[in-house]
C-alpha angles and dihedrals in degrees: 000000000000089000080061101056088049097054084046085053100043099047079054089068111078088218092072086067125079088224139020096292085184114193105032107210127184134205123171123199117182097278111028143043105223125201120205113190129163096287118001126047109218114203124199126190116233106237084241132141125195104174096249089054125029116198083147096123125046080241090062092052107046082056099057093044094059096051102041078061093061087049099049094039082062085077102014109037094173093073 
């Protein structure tokens, strides 16, 4: 959990962004930290497990986010 607070820390800075991302906003679900900034939204998956969903190793993921990704490009291509 500490790499975690360092990834909540660091996508505080602006300089982790390409561009200004202004205003920095946080909201966190079970299972994700999600940064709101003037444009473009960044999500992060939590390192959890809870038995019925395992986003415990960076591998895992890494994993889930891409295909969450397929599954999301099916009604939005541009992402």
């Amino acid at each position: 959990m500490q790499d975690q607070k360092q990834i909540v820390e660091g996508m505080f800075k602006p300089e982790a962004y390409p561009q200004g991302p202004g205003k920095i906003e946080l909201i966190q679900t079970h299972i994700s930290l999600v940064f709101l900034t003037k444009k473009y939204v960044y999500k992060v998956k939590k390192a959890v497990n809870f038995g019925f969903l395992d986003f415990s190793t960076l591998q895992k993921r890494h994993i889930f986010c891409e295909k969450e990704l397929e599954l999301n490009r099916r009604l939005c291509p541009e992402i």
